[in-house]
N, C-alpha and C positions, 0 to 999 in steps of 0.2 A: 504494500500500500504506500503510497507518494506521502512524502515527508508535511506535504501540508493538508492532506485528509485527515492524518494521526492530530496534527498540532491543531485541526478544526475539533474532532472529536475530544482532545485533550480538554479546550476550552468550552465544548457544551456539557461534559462532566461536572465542568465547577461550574458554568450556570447554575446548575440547577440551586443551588444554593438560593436562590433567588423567588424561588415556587414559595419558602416560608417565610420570605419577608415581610408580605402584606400585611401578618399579622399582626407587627406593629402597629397599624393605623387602625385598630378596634377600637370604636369609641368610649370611653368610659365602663371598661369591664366590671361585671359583679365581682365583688370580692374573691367570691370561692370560684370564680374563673382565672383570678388574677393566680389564686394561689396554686391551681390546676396546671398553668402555664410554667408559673415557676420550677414547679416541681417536677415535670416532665421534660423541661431543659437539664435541670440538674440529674434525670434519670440517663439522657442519652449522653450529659459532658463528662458521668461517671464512664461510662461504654468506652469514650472518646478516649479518658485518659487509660483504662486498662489496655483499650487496645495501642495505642501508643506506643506506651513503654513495654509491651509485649514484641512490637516491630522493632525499638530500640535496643531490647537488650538482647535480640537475636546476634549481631554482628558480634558481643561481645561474648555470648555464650560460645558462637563459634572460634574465636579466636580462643576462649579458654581448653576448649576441646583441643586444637590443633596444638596449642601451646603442652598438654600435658603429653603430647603423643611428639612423637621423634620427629625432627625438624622443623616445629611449632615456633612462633616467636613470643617469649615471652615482652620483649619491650612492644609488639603490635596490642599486644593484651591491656598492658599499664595503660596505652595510649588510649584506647577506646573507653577501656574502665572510666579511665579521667576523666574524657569527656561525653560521659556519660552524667557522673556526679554533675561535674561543672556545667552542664547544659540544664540539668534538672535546679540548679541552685539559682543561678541565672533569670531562667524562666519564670521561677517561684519569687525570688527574693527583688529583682528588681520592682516587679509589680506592686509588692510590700511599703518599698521605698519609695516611688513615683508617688501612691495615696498619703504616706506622711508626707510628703513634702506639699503636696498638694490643699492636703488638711492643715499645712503650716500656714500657706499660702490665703485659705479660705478666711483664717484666724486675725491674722494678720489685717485682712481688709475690713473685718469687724472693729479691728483697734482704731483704722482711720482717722480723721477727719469729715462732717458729713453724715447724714445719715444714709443709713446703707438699706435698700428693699432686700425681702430676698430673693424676688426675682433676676436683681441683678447680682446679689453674692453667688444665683446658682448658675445662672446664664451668662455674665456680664464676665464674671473671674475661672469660667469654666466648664464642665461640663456637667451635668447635674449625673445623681448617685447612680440609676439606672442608665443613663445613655456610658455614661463611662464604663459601668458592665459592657453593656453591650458591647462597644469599643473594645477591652479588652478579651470578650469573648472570639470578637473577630480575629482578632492576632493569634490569638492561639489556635483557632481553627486555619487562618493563613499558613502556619507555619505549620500545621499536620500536613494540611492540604498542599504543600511544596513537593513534601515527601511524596505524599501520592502520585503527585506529577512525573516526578521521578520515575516512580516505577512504572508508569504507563508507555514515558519516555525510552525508558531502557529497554523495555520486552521490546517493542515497536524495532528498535535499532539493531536489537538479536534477531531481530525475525522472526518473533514469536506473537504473528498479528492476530491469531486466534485469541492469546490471553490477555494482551493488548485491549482488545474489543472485550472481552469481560471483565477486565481492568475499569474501562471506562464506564461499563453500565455498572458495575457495583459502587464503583466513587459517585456517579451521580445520585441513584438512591441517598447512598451517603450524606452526599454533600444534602439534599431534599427534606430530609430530618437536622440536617447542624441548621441552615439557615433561620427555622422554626426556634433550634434553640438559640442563637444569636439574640432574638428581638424580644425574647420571653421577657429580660427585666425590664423594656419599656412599658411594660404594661401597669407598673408600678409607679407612672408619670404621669401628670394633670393633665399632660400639652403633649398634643400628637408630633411623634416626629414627621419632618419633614421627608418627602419623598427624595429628594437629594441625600439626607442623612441616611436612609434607608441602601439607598444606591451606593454611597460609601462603604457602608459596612456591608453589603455584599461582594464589592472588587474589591474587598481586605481579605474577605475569608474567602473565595473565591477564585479570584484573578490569581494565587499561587499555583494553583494547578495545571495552568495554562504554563504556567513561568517553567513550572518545574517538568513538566512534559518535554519544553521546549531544552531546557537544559540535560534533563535524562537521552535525548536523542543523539546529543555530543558525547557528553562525560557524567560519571557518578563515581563514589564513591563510599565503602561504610562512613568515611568517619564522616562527609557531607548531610548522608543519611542520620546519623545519630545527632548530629550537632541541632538538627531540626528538629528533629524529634523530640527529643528532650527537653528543647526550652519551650516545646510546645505543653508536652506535658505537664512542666512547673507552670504556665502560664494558666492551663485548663484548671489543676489543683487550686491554684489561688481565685479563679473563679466560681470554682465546685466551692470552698468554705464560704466566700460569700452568701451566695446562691443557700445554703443549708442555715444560715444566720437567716436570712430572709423568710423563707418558709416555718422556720420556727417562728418567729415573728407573728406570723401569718393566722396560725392556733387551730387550724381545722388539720389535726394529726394524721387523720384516716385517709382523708381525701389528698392530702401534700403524700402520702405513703403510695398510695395508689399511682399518683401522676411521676413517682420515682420510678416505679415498677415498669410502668406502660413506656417510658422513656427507655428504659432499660431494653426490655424488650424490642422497642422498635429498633433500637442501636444494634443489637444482635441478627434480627431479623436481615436487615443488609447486609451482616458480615456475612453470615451463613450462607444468602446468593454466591458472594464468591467463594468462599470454600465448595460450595457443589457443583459450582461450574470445574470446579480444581484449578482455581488459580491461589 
């Protein structure tokens, strides 16, 4: 198949991320919608990170294998291990430190001079607590979705366009449930996002797939793969604890349990396509 069928396929894959964004724009949700929402994004971003760090610690598992058998490297092992850690630390911790600073930031302009609405402390000096989820959910779904590209990239370039093609139809499902959970904590906000805003945060989590397609069809590499992955995964983790502060918040136990469950599930439900296809 011609190098720009694969790189078109590559990019209607992470489309689809785009099928759950309208969700956003729901006017004024009942509560125990809101909290339904919530809790089935944090069902499929828990999916998100096990499968993850399931793809990331493959390279390293392999190099430990090869390392303990006869002519293994062990400095290839340290190196991946490393950046392993360091990509999960990264991913986790930076996000950490971007909200203090930001909550310093907030603080700071209550001290002023002036008084201050808070419409504009939430708007004016930044992004309000839900769209910044969102935000951050996009980047970490970005940077999964890099790796994915990657590998649809690389089959493609091996010449393996049958798994190529189930490559891309299982990352779209994929991507068709992340989108959905992307815009879940807007629903937590008085003021509908913008349809621009919305479009942003789909070519964040989205537009990597195309990137990484296009890059897998040149060159790849584990430690490129793991470097991704990983700060994908801390980036997802520090949104899953939000996300589970929220829903307790929320106080309808049964029903936030349920929409973890069903989230869960549906994160599984698209991996399983590609396992039966055997890819």
């Amino acid at each position: 198949m011609p190098v720009d069928r694969i790189l078109l396929l590559g990019a209607l894959a992470g489309f689809t991320i785009f099928l759950g964004l309208p969700v956003g724009r729901l006017r004024n949700p009942a509560l125990r919608l809101k909290a339904f929402l919530s809790a089935a994004a944090t069902g499929i971003l828990l999916f998100l990170f096990w499968d993850v760090l399931t793809a990331a610690s493959e390279p390293v598992e392999s190099a430990l294998r090869a390392a303990s058998a006869d002519g293994g490297s062990w400095t290839r092992l340290l190196a991946l291990g490393g950046l392993f850690i360091v990509g999960m630390g990264v991913g986790l911790l930076s996000l950490v430190y971007w909200e203090h600073l930001a909550s310093q930031r907030r603080s700071a302009a209550m001290l002023g001079p002036g008084a201050t609405s808070a419409v504009e402390l939430e708007y004016g000096k930044g992004l309000a607590p839900g769209r910044a989820l969102a935000l951050f959910i996009a980047i970490g779904i970005g940077l999964h979705n890099f790796a994915e590209g990657l590998a649809i990239g690389q089959s493609a370039a091996a010449g393996e366009i049958s798994l190529a093609l189930v490559l891309i139809i299982g990352f779209g499902l994929h991507n068709a449930t992340e989108g959905f959970g992307i815009v879940a904590p807007l629903s937590s906000e008085s003021a509908l996002p913008s349809w621009r805003f919305l479009v942003s945060l789909g070519l964040i989590g989205g537009g990597p797939t195309f990137l990484g397609t296009l890059v897998g069809q040149a060159w790849v590499n584990d430690f490129v793969s793991v470097a991704f992955l990983t700060l994908a995964a801390g980036s997802i983790l520090y949104v899953v604890i939000e996300l589970l502060q929220i829903n307790r918040a929320f106080g309808f136990k049964r029903l936030v349990t349920w929409g973890i469950v069903l989230g869960l599930v549906a994160g599984f439900l698209t991996d399983w396509v590609l396992v039966g296809a055997g890819a």
